[in-house]
C-alpha positions, 0 to 999 in steps of 0.5 A: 479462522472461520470456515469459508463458505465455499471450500475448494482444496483442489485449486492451486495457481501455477504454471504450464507443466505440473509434476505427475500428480497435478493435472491441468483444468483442460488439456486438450491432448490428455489421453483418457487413459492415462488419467487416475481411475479414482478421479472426481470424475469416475467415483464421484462417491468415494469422497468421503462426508466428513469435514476435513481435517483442516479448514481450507485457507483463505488462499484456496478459495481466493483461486477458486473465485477468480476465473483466470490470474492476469500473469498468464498463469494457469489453473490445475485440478490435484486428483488425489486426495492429499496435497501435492507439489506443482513445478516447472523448469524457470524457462517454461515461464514466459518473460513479462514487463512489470506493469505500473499504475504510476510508472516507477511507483505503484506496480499494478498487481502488486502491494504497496504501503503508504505510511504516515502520521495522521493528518498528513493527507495520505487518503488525498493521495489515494483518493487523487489516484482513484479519481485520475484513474477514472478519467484515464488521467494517469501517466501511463501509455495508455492511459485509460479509464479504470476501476477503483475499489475503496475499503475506508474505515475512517472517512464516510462515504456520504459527507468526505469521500463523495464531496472529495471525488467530485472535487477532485473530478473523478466519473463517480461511476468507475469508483466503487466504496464497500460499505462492509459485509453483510450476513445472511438474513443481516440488516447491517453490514460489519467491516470486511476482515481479511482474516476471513472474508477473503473469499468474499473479497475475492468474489466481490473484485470479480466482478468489477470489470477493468479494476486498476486498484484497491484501497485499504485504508487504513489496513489495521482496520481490516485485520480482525482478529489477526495480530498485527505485530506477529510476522507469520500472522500478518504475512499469511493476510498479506500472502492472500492479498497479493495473490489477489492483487496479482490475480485481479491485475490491480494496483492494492494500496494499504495506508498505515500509520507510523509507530512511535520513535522517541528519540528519532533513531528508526529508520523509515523502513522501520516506522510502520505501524505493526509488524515488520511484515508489512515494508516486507510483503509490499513491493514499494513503500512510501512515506508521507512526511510534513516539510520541515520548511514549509508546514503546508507542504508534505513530502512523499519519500519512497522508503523502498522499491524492490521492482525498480529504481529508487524514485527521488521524494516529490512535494505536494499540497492540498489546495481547495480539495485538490492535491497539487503536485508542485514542480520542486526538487526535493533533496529531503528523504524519510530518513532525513524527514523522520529520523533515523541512526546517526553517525558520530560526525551527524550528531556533531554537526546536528549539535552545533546547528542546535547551538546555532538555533539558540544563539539566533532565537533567544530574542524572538522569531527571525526570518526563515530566509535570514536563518537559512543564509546565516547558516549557511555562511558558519558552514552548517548543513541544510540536513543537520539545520533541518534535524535540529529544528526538528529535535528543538521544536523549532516552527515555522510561522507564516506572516499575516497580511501579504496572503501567499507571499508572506513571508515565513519566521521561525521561533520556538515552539510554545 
């Protein structure tokens, strides 16, 4: 890792009653006297000029960049020239609600990963959230303007990002785009790497006020050097991040692709990109899946929710730059939508669907609605009817000539 530029080891985010060796920034009932004489304050010179030992952590210098966490929670200076342990008892704590950006799905202050194939829409999702965030058009109580911030390593600002924004009716002033970052005496900005810009991150978010979120996207891009399926690697990238989400008060949405599953066995949970370290550190996940009925529609599934109740899948599409929540119920998970481990009786009602698909099929396209009702009437399920046209290669194909009330057909992939 490289040096941070402006270490500080002495910074530690805790609680309202450290053990002896730690001490609060200010406390105003302190007694002078009671203080340790070797204090910074009293032998400033016997700090000893050589480096230490070990560079400081991105963590370190992330508490010292903000001015005060959002939780509540307090600074303390370590005294001594080691580092030492702060703790206090669980009722010292005071109880506080958790905060949502979307109430019961995106937490405010905290990570959440949205996962998907490429080409699904997911950087509409986050640029819809940033643009409604902007007008204070979200459905929290209340519901007020906020700040974004877009890390974009795929999307350029001038031809994609800005024309969505403005289509979406977002105020372009309340959504900042980091270009990158740029060196000293530097005349061309790299991408910002968590591994080791993190202080600067930090600094940068200080001074955006009234911030209510972060995009990453996607966060493979913005890793460095880090190895992204080594666990302990990518949990101490994670680690920082959700202090910082946690310090800032703002919602942090990391966007990753899913990794390949050839025989449709992972679940969801499993299916991110990299190591499992990322559905760990994030505190709720979402996938983003094509409708298996409709190829226009996409459906979010929440994979999990480790802070609330599991919300049920919701349904949307893009429609001229827009994205358009539709007013459907949604039966359909990730599970069911990606794949995932099958019991005996599922793999025997999948096959006989398959069965069932053939027979209806070898002539040419029929219906979808006439395939559906004939399934139905022979018992098959809409679950095992769904999976078995995925695993077939069974499509979905739009009539021509009625615009959006044609009618949709089936027929085997070419």
């Amino acid at each position: 890792m490289a040096a941070i530029t402006k270490p500080v080891r002495n910074t530690r985010k805790t609680g309202r009653s450290p053990n002896a060796d730690a001490q609060p920034e200010s406390t105003p009932d302190t007694k002078p006297e009671t203080k340790p004489a070797s204090t910074p304050e009293t032998k400033p010179e016997t700090k000893p000029e050589t480096a230490p030992a070990s560079e400081p952590s991105p963590a370190d210098a992330l508490q010292e960049s903000m001015p005060a966490p959002s939780n509540g929670g307090r600074i303390y200076r370590n005294p001594t020239d080691g580092p030492v342990m702060v703790t206090r008892a669980a009722s010292e704590f005071e109880t506080q609600p958790i905060r949502w950006l979307e109430p019961g799905l995106i937490p405010r202050g905290k990570l959440t990963l949205l996962a998907g194939d490429p080409g699904l829409g997911k950087s509409f999702l986050t640029l819809d959230l940033a643009a409604r965030l902007s007008v204070g058009k979200l459905p929290e109580e209340p519901s007020v303007p906020a700040r974004s911030l877009i890390l974009s390593a795929e999307d350029d600002p001038a031809d994609t990002i800005r024309p969505r924004l403005e289509t979406m009716g977002a105020d372009l002033s309340r959504v900042s785009i980091l270009e990158g970052v740029l060196r000293p005496e530097g005349k061309a900005c790299r991408l910002a790497r968590l591994d080791e810009d993190m202080q600067i991150l930090a600094n940068t978010v200080g001074r955006i006020r009234n911030l209510g979120l972060i995009v990453i996207d996607p966060i493979s891009a913005y890793l460095g050097a880090t190895d992204s399926h080594n666990n302990a690697d990518v949990r101490s990238v994670l680690a920082d991040l959700a202090r910082l989400a946690a310090w800032t008060g703002a919602a942090v949405v990391c966007v990753t692709h899913l990794n390949k599953d050839q025989n449709n066995q992972k679940k969801a949970i499993y299916r991110a990109m990299g190591s499992l370290a990322f559905t760990a550190a994030a505190r709720t996940v979402f996938s983003v899946s094509k409708h298996p009925d409709n190829p226009e529609k996409r459906v979010v599934s929440m994979v999990k929710n480790n802070i609330g109740q599991h919300a049920p899948s919701r349904v949307y599409r893009i429609d001229r730059g827009r994205v358009r929540w539709l007013d459907e119920s949604c039966s359909l998970d990730a599970d069911t939508i990606e794949g995932g481990s099958e019991s005996v009786d599922q793999v025997t009602a999948v096959e006989e669907a398959e069965r069932f698909l053939r027979e209806l099929l070898k002539k040419g396209p029929v219906p979808a609605s006439l395939a559906n009702f004939e399934a139905t009437t022979l018992g098959i399920s809409d679950w095992a009817l769904k999976r078995a046209r995925r695993r077939m290669g069974v499509v979905a194909v739009k009539s021509t000539g009625q615009g959006r009330e044609s009618p949709w057909t089936w027929r085997m992939a070419e």
